[in-house]
Wavefront OBJ file of the C-alpha trace (Angstrom):
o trace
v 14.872 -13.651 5.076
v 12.563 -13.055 7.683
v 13.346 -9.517 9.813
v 12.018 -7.561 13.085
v 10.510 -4.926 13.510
v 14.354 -2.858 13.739
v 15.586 -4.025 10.563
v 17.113 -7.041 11.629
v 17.527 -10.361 10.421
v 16.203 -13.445 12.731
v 15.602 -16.240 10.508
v 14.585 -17.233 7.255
v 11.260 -18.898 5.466
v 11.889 -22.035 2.971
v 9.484 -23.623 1.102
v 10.338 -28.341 1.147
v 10.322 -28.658 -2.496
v 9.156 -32.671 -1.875
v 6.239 -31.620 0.339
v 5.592 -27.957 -0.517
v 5.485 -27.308 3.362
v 6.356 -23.903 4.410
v 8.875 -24.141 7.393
v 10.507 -20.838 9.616
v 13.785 -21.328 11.008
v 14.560 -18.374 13.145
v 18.301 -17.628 14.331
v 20.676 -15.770 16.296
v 23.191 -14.703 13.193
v 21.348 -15.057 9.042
v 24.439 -15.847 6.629
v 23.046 -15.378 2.975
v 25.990 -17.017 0.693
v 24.501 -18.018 -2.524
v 25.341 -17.639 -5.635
v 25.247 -14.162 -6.796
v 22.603 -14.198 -8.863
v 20.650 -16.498 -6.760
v 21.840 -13.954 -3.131
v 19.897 -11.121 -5.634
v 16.979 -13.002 -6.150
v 16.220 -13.920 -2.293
v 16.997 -10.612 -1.011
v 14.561 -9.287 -4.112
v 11.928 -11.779 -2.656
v 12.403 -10.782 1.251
v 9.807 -8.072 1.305
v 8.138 -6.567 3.769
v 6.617 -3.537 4.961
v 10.168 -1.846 6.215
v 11.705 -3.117 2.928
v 8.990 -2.674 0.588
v 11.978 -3.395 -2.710
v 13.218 -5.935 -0.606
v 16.135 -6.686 1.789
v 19.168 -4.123 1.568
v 17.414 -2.614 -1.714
v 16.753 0.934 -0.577
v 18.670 2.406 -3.415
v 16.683 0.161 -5.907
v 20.232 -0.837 -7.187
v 20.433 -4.709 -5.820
v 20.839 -7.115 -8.811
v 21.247 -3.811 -11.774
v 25.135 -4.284 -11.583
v 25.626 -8.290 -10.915
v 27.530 -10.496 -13.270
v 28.029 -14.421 -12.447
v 31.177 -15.974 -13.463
v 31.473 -20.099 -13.979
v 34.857 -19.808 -13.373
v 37.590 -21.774 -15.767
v 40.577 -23.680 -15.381
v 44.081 -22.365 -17.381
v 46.853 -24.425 -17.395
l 1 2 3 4 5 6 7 8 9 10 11 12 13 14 15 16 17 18 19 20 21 22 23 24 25 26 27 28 29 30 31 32 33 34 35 36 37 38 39 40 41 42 43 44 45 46 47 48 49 50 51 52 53 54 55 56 57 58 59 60 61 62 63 64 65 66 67 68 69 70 71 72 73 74 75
């Protein structure tokens, strides 16, 4: 997640697994809905020098208290 210099989102960085080419999208609104264990991991990996933990991590607390479900069907 790629953010200014007041905190805020504006885009995000993805590495093409095919060509290994780094691309920047930049944007107006930044949704993150992954997976929850996957959401931990990118915010974990968006550092920078305003969030040196990464993104919404000033606590230290993102990903300590996660669980993933796979859901299941009853019935």
């Amino acid at each position: 997640v790629l953010m200014n210099d007041e905190g805020k989102a504006t885009g995000v960085l993805f590495i093409d697994r095919k060509t290994r080419t780094e691309h920047r999208v930049r944007a107006r609104i930044v949704v993150l809905a992954a997976s929850s264990a996957e959401s931990v991991r990118i915010l974990l990996n968006s550092k920078s020098n305003r969030f040196p933990q990464g993104v919404a991590n000033s606590t230290g607390l993102v990903g300590k208290y996660i669980m993933d479900t796979v859901g299941a069907r009853l019935g």
